[in-house]
N, C-alpha and C positions, 0 to 999 in steps of 0.2 A: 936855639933853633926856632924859627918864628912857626908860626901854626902854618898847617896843608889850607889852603882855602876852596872851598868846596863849593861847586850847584849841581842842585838835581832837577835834572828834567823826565817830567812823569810822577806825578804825585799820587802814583796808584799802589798796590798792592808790594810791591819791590821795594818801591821808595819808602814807604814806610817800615819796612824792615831798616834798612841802611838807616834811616833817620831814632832807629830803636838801637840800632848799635852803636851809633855813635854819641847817645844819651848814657850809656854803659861806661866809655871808655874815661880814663881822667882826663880831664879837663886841659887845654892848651895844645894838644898833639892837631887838632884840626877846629877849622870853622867854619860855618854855611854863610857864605857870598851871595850866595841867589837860587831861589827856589820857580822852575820853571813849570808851567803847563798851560795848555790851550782852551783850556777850561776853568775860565775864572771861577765859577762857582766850588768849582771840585780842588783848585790852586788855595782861596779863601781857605773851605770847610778842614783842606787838609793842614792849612799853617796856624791856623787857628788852634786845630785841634790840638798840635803838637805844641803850642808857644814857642812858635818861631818866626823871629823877628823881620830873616834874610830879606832885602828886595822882592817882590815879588813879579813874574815877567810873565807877561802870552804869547811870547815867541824865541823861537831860537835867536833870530835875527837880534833881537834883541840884548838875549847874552852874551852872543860873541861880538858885543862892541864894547861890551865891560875890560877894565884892564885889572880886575881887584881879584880873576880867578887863576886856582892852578890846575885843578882838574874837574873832571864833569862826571859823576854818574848818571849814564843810561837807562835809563828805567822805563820809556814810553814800549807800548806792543808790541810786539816780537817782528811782525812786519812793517812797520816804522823805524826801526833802529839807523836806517842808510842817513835822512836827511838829519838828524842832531850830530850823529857821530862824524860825520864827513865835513859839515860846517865847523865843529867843534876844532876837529883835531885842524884845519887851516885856519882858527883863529891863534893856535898855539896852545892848546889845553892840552893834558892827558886825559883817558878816558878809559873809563870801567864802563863796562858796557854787559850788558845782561845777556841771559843767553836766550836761544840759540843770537848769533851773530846778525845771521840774516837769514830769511826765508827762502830765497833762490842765490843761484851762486854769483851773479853779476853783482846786484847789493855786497855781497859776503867780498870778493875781488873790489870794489869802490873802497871800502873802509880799509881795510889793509891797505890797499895803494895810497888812501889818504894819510893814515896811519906810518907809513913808510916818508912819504915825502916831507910829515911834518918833523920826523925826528924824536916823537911825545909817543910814552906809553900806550897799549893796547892792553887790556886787562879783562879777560872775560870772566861771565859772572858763575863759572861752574865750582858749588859747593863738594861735590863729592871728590874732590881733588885733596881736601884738608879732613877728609874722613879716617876718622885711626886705622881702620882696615884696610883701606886701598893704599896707605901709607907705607901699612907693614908689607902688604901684597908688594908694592913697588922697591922697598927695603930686601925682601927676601928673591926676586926675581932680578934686581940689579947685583946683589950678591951671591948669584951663580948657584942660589940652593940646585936650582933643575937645570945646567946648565944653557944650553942655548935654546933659546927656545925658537919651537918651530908651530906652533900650531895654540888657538886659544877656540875656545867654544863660551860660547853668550846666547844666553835665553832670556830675554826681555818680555818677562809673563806679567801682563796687567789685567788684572782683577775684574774679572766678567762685572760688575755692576761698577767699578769706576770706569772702568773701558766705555762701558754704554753712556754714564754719561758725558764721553766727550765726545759722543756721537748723538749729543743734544746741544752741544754746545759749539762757539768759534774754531775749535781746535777741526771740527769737522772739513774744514776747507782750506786746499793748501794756499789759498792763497793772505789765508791769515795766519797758518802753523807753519806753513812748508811741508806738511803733511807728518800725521804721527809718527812717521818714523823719524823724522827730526824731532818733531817738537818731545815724545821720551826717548829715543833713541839716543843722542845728541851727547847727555852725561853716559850715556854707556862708553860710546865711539872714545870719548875724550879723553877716562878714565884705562879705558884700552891704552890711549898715545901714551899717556902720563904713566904708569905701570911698566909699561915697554921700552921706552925712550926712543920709540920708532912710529912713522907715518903711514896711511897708508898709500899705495900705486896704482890699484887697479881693481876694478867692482864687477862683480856677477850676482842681479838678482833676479831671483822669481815670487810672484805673489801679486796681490792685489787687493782689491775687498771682496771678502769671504765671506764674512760674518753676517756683515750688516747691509747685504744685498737687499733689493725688491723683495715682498712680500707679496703674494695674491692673495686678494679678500681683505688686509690688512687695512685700517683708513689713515689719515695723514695724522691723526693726534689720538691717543690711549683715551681718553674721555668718551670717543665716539667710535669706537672699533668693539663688533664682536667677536675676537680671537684673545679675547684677556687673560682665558682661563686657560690659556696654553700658551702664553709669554710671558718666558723669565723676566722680562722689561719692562712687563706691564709696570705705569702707576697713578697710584690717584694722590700726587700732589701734597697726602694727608702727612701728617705729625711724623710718624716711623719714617718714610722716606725721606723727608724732610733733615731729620737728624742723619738719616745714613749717609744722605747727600754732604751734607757738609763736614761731619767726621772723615767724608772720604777726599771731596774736592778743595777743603778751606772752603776760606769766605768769598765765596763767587757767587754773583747771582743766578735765584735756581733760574733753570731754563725752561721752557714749554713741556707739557707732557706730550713732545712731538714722538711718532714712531720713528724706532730708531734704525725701521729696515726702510721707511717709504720716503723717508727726509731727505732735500736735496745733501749730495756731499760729494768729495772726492778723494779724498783721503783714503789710501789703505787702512786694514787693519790685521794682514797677515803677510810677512814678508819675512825672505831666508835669503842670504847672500852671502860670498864668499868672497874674502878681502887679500888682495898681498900685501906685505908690509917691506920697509925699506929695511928692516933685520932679516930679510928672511920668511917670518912668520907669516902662516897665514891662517885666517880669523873667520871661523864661521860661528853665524849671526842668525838670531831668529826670532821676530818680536812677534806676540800675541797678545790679545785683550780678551780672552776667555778664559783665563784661566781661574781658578778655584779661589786662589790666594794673587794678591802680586806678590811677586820674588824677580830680582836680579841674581841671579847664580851666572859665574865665571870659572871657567878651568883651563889652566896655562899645563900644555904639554912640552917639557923640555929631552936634552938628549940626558938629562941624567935622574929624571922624577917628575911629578907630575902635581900642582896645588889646586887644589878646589877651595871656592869661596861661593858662599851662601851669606849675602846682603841681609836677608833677614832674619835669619838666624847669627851671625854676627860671629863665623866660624870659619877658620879654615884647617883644610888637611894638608897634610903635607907626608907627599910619599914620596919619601927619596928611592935610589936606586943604587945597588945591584938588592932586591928582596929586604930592605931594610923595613921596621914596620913602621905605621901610619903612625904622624906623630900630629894630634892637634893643639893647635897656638892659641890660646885663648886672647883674646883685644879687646880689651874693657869698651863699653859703651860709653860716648859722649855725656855729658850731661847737658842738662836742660830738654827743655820741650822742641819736638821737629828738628828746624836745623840752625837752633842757634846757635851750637859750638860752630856750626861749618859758614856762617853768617859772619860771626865776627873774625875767625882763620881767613876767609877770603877777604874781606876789608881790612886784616891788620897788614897781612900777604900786599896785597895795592900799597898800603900807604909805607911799608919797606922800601917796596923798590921805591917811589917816587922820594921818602928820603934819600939813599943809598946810590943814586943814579942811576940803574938797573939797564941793562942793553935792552933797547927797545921790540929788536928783529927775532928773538925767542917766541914774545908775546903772540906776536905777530902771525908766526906760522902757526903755534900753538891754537889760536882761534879762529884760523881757514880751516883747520884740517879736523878740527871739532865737528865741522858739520859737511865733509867732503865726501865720506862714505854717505849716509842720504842723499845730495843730490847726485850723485856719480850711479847708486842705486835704482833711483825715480828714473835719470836716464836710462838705463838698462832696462829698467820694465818695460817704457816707453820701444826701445829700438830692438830691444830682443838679444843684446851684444855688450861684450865685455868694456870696460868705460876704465878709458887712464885718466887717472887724477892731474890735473896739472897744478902748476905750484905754482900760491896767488903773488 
């Protein structure tokens, strides 16, 4: 079988993961064809860095007149993913595309439909799909432990000081996140569909920004504000934050010691909603950025038991029924650092199916409905009314 031929467009933070896994893999299973970005300097320092040889290109337009490729990794910002992915898949490539899809649901509707007419895979870039836990969660909820299930509960608790700073950072404006509740939301919603083997119908939420409202007396930067001595958020920029920042964010650049109540934004930071699903179930939902620790905790309520699973403790119970006792399932932790077992699972996952011929229309839906409960959500805060998903 001859090699996968590969380009990446987006030579940032993503792409260089992909470009790290496939340094891992043996040799001959795929090859880089072209290395894209719009930023020579940033295109150079990254192909340099890595010694790679690929063509190197400053436009899409560009790659999709090559005939030497078979598929394209998506890697440019979350709010750019419509123009590569849409040019790409009518030039006849497949496409891994990073998540979320798209920022609002028109882009997110564009790429699918592109995605549709070309005939070529869709492959979104969500890791926690290839996580031991949510496998076994998916394992033991597809084989009837808690029979039908009717009801899930999800708390999306992010960590009072990484919460703040994405309320100093991009992620603060929906029109470059699609608003927090996509841009972490997004692997929750997803890992719900994937678990369940259902969609969902129909969105009720309430919430807004809570947190990270106007301050009075506050100034527009921690440098120059006297209210220091009574904000959790104060910071000076010094050594200690410096490291806490990036143990907690990755490698992003720090951002301003803007205030994190008086900064322009728009983005929520506290939302609950309540979801149908096409099984039946239905999913109530509730993300926060105060809280003490992050923690993803999930609980699937069936007519025969009931599993709780805690993400960070890396645990599930399992209480069957009629008065059976709790029985917990221990699931070994990945190895390696962050998420590279879930890095290379999702890149070896892609390059299956694009062996294997894989039916393209799974993907497909699988990655509208990834992010259909946030905007059907945002809708709903917006009109005050229950919001049906339509099907992209």
């Amino acid at each position: 079988m001859n090699p996968i031929r590969l380009a990446l467009v987006g030579t940032g933070g993503r792409g260089q993961i992909y470009v790290d896994v496939v340094k891992r893999m043996p040799a001959g299973r795929v090859v880089w064809a072209a290395m894209c970005d719009r930023n020579e300097g940033v295109l150079n320092d990254f192909c340099d860095r890595n010694g790679l040889t690929a063509p190197r290109l400053l436009s899409v337009e560009d790659l999709v007149r090559r005939n030497d490729i078979d598929a394209v990794l998506i890697c440019t910002p979350d709010s750019i993913h419509r123009e590569p992915a849409v040019a790409c898949f009518e030039a006849g490539f497949h496409c891994l595309v990073e998540k979320p899809l798209a920022t609002n649901p028109e882009d997110a509707r564009a790429i699918c439909e592109a995605a549709r007419r070309s005939g070529k895979l869709l492959h979104l870039g969500f890791v926690f799909r290839y996580d031991p836990c949510i496998l076994r969660l998916r394992e033991l909820i597809a084989g009837g432990a808690i029979g039908r299930v009717i009801a899930c509960i999800t708390h999306e608790a992010i960590g009072w000081f990484h919460g703040s700073t994405y309320m100093r950072r991009w992620n603060r404006f929906r029109k470059f996140s699609g608003d927090m509740l996509l841009h972490k939301g997004c692997h929750t919603f997803d890992v719900v569909n994937f678990i369940t083997g259902a969609y969902p119908t129909r969105v009720a939420a309430f919430g807004g920004t809570e947190v990270f409202r106007p301050r009075e007396g506050a100034a527009s930067h921690c440098h120059a504000c006297r209210l220091t001595d009574d904000c959790i958020y104060y910071t000076d920029q010094g050594p200690e934050y410096r490291e806490r920042f990036y143990n907690t964010a990755g490698p992003q650049v720090l951002p301003e010691d803007m205030c994190v109540y008086n900064n322009e934004k728009d983005s929520t930071d506290t939302v609950s909603l309540t979801a149908e699903f096409t099984n039946g179930m239905r999913l109530s939902y509730t993300l926060t950025m105060v809280s003490p620790q992050g923690r993803r905790r999930m609980t699937f309520i069936g007519t025969r038991g009931e599993i709780r699973c805690d993400m960070e403790e890396y645990r599930i119970e399992y209480w069957p029924l009629p008065d059976r006792p709790l029985e917990v399932i221990e699931v070994p932790r990945p190895t390696g650092t962050g998420h590279q077992h879930h890095d290379r699972a999702l890149f070896s996952h892609f390059l299956e199916r694009l062996e294997q011929g894989d039916d393209p229309e799974r993907g497909i839906l699988d990655a509208y409905m990834s992010g259909a409960i946030p905007f059907a959500a945002l809708e709903s805060l917006q009109k005050g009314e229950v919001i049906a998903i339509p099907s992209p």
